[in-house]
N, C-alpha and C positions, 0 to 999 in steps of 0.2 A: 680418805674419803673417795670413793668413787665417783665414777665422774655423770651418771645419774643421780644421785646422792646432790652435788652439786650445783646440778640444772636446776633441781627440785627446790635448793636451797636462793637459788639466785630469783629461781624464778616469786619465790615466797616475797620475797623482800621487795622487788619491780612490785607485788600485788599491794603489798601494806603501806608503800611509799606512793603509790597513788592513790589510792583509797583516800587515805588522811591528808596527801594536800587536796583534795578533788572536797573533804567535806572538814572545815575546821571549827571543830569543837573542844570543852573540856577535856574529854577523854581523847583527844590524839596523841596518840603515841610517839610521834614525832616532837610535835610541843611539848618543852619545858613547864613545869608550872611555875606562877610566880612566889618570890620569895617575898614574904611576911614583912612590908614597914618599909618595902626599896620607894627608896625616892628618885624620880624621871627627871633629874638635873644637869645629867650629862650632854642633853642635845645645845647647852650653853656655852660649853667647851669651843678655848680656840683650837686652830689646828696650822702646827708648824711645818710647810713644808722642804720636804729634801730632796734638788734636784741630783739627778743621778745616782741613786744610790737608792737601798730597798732592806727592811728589815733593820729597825733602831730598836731591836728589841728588849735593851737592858738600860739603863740612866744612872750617870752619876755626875757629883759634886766636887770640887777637890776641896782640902782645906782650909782656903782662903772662899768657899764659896762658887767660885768661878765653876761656869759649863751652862747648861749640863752635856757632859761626853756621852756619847753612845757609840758603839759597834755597830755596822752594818757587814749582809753578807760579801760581799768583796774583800772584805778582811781590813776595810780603815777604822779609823777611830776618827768622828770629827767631835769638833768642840764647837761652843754656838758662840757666836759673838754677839747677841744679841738682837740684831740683822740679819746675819748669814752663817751660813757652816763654814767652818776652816777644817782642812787636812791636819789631825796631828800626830796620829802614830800610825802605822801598819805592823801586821801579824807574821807577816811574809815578807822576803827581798825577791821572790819570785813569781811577779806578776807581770809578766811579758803578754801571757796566754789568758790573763784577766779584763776583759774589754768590756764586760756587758755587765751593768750594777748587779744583778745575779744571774749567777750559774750555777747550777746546783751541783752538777758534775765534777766545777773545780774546786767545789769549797771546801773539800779534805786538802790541797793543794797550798791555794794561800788566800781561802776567804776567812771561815770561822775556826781558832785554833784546837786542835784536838789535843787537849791537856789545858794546863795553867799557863798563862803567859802575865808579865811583869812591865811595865811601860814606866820611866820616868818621869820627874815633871816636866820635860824637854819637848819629850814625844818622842819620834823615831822610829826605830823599829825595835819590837815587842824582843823581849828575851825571855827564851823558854825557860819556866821554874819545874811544874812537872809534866811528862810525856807519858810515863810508863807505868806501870806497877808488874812487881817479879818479871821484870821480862819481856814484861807482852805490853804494844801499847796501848796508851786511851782510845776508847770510839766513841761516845757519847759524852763528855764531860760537859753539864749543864749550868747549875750555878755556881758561883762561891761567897763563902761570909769570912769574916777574921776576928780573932779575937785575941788579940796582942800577939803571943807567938807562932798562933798556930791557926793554921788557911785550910777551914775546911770545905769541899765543895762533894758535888754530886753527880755519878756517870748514871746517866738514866739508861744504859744497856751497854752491855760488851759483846756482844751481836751487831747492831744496827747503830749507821751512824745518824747523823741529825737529818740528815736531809728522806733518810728511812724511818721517820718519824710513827707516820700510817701504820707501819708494819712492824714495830716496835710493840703498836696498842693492841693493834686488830689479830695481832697471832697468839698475844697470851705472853708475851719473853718477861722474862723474872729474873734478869742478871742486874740490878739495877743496885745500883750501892751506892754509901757516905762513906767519902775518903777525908783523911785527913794528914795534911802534911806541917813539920814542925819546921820552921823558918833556922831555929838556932843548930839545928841536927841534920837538917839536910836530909832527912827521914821521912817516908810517903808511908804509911798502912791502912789498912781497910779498918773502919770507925764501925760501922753498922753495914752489914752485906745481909739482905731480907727476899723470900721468893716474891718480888713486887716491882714495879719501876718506880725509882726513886723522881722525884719531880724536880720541886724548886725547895730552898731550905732556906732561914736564916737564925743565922747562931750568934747575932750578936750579942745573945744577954745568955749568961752560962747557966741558967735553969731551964733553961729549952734542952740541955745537954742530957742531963739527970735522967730523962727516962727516952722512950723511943714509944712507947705507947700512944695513941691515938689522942692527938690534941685537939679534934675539933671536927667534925663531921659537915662538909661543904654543898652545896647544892647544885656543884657543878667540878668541871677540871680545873684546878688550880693551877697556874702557871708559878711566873715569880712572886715570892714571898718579900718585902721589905719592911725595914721597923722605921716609926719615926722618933723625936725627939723626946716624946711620952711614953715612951716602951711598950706603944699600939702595932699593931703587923696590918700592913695593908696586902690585900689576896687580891692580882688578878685572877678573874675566871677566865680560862679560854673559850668555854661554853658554859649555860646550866646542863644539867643534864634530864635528860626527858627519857622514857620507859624503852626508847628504841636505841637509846647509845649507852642506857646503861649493859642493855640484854647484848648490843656488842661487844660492848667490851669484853663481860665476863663470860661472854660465851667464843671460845678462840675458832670454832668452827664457822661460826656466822660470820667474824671477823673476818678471816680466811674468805670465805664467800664474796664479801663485800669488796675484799680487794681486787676481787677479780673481773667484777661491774667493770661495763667500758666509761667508769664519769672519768673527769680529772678529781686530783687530789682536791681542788676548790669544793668539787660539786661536793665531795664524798665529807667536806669541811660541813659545809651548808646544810649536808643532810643529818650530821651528827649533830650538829648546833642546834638544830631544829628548823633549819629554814628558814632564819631571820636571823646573822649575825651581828650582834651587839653586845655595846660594853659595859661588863658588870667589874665593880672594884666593892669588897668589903672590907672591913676595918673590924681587929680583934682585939681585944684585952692580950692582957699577958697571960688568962687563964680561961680563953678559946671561946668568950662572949662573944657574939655579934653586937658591936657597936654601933653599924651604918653599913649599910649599901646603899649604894648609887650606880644607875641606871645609865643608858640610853634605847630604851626599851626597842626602839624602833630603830635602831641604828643610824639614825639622821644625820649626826655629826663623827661617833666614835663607833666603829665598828669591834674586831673580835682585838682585846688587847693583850697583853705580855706584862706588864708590867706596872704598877704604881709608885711613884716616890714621890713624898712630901717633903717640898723647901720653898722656904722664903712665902709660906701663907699658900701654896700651891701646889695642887696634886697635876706629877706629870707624868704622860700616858706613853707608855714604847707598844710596840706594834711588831709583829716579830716576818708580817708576810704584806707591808705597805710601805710607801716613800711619806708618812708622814708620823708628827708627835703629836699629843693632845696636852693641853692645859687648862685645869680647871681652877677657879679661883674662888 
């Protein structure tokens, strides 16, 4: 694209992106529409906060119950005590040059692991299970599920690492793949490699496995995927999606364009989301129903989230670009 081509395009975008916040209506392009039956229950949500530290954007449980653990980007693992965070594992031994709850610069380094890593109940520091495949290593590896022997997860690009997120959507890249590695074999292969970017996945129930075909058509970006004890998936959205982030996405020119706007990644967040980040969770069957959504329409208490997991009668919220958790009861 030439670089009049460009101006032309940039300058299109400055015009449509004032326009529609300057007049809000149904037809803005920018606004999402609502989805059908959501209920506005989420501005009741507590909200856990985490000093120093940025980005709990995945939740879990161990065994015995006990947590919930989250990753943040600095590369720890804390565990809640019920009162407070504790230190329990790290990703890295190499965190000398680590001082600030995120850097985005070092997090290939020793924040967020690029590959699989293993932590025991001790904690400690994380042991690498996989790095590479044929040779080359991870850049993206996003989530993972298990299923007795076998740990499959998802590299949302072999391009761009996590922190090139933006640029991963807005250019169009299509390296995005379901890997899966066998525990007993020590064996890593490509499960499903698709022209798409792979997202969030979960394979805990082996009929999800069976096809690869479109399970359920969403009204926004889907973050992580989780199952609860009734074999329901709970969907964070990252956004809904509104006429002006669907036409970027799939248009990799416009994308391109927009990278190139002097906003920050925030604005360029806000502008995609529609200008009002907040938190949307639905709830599916095992045969791609909407059961429930829930809202915080107005972002009051839970802004844009990453994550859902149901325990102990409670939906809890990860957050993948703030210092805090949500809980909903």
């Amino acid at each position: 694209m030439n670089a009049l081509n460009l101006l032309l395009i940039s300058a299109t975008i400055a015009l449509i992106v004032s326009v529609n916040l300057a007049f809000d209506n149904s037809e803005n392009v920018l606004k999402p529409p609502p989805i059908p039956g959501s209920q506005n229950v989420l501005p009741k949500s507590q909200i856990i906060q985490l000093k120093g530290a940025v980005g709990p954007e995945s939740i879990a449980f161990d065994p015995k119950g006990e947590g919930p653990y989250t990753g943040v980007a600095d590369g720890r693992i804390l565990k809640w005590k019920g009162s407070y965070w504790a230190d329990f594992a790290v990703t890295s031994s190499n965190r000398k040059n680590f001082t600030r709850p995120f850097a985005p610069e070092l997090e290939h380094v020793c924040g967020r692991p690029l590959g699989i890593q293993v932590v025991g109940p001790k904690g400690g520091l994380a042991t690498p299970l996989v790095q590479e495949f044929k040779g080359k290593p991870l850049v993206f590896t996003n989530d993972v599920g298990v299923d007795d022997d076998v740990i499959y997860f998802t590299e949302s690009s072999t391009k761009y690492q996590r922190k090139q997120f933006f640029s991963s959507v807005l250019r169009g890249d299509k390296t995005g793949r379901l890997m899966k590695y066998v525990k007993s074999t020590k064996k890593n292969n490509r499960f499903i490699e698709r022209p798409c970017i792979c997202k969030r996945c979960s394979f805990e129930q082996k009929q999800v496995l069976r096809t690869h075909d479109t399970f359920v058509e969403l009204p926004g970006l889907p973050d992580n995927i989780r199952i609860n004890s009734r074999g329901e998936f709970w969907v964070a959205l990252h956004a809904k999606r509104s006429v002006f982030a669907q036409l970027s996405i799939s248009d990799s020119q416009l994308g391109k364009a927009l990278l190139k706007l002097p906003i920050t990644a925030q604005q360029l967040d806000n502008m995609l989301g529609g200008g009002q980040p907040h938190a949307t969770a639905m709830k599916l069957s095992e045969d791609g129903r909407v059961l429930e959504v829930l809202e915080d329409v107005e972002g009051k208490t839970l802004r844009t989230i990453s994550e859902v997991e149901e325990k102990h009668g409670k939906l809890w919220f990860g957050f993948v670009a703030t210092s805090v958790l949500g809980v909903y009861e």
